[in-house]
C-alpha positions in Angstrom: -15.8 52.6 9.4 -15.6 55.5 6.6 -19.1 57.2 6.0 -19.1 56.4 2.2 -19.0 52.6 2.7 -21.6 51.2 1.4 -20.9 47.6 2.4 -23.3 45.4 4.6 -22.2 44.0 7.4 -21.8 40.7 5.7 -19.4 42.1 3.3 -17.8 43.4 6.1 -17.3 40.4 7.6 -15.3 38.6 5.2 -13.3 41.2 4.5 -12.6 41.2 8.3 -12.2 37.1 8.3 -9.5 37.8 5.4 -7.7 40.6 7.1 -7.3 38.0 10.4 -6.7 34.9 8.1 -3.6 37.0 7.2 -2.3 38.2 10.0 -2.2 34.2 11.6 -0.6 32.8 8.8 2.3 35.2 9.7 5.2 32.1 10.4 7.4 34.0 12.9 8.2 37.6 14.8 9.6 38.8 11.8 7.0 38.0 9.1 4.5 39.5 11.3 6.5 42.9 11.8 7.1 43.0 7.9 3.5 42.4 7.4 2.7 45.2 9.7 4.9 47.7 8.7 3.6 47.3 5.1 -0.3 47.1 6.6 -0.2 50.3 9.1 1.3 53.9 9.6 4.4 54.3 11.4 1.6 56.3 13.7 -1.1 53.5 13.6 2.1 50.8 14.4 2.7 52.8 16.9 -0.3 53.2 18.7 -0.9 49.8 18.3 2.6 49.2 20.4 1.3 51.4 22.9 -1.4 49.7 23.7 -0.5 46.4 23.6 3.2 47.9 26.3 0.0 49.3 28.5 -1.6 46.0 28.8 2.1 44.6 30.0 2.5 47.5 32.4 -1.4 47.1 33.2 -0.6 43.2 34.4 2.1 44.6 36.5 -0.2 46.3 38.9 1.3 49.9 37.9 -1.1 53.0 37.8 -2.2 54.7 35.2 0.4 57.6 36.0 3.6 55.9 36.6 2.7 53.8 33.1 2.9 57.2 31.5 5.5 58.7 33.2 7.4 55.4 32.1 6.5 55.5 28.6 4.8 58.6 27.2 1.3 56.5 26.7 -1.7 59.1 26.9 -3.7 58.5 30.5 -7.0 58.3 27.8 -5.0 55.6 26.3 -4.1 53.5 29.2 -7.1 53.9 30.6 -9.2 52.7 27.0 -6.8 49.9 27.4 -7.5 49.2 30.9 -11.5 49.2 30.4 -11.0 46.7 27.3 -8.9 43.9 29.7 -12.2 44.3 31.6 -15.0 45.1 29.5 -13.9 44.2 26.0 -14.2 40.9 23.5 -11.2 38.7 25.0 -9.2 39.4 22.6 -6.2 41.3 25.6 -6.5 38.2 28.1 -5.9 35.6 25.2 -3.1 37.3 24.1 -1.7 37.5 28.0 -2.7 33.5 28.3 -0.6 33.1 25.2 2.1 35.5 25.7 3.1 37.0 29.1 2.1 33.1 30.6 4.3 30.8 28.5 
């Protein structure tokens, strides 16, 4: 969060819950990728694809080393990625339930 917010976490919240409400009333592929392009950085979009091509790799059973000799993804990276399939909200293995599991 930038230093100079002064919002409270309730604030912060809805404008979280706004952002989210957004993004899932996307309709298809390609409103989504619009909305994203428009939303992020070619360098935030592309982190973002990164980490979401780690968790694919990650599923795969490939190491940390052969995912970056594949694709250029930072060892950090994969390996941030890797500890949040584990140890983060849910928000990776929902995505694979919904995704890679169809």
């Amino acid at each position: 969060m930038k230093p100079n917010r002064n919002n409270s976490q309730d604030h912060r919240i809805r404008a979280e819950n706004a952002l989210f409400e957004a993004i899932v009333s996307m309709q298809n592929v390609s409103e989504c990728r619009n909305l994203f392009k428009d939303l992020c950085t070619p360098a935030e979009l592309q982190a973002l694809v990164d980490r979401w091509q780690a968790v694919e790799l990650l599923q795969q059973g490939l190491s940390y080393r052969k995912i970056h000799d594949m694709t250029g993804i930072s060892v950090t990276t994969i390996g941030r990625v890797a500890r949040f399939l584990t140890d983060g909200s849910g928000g990776y293995a929902t995505a694979i339930e919904k995704t890679f599991l169809k």
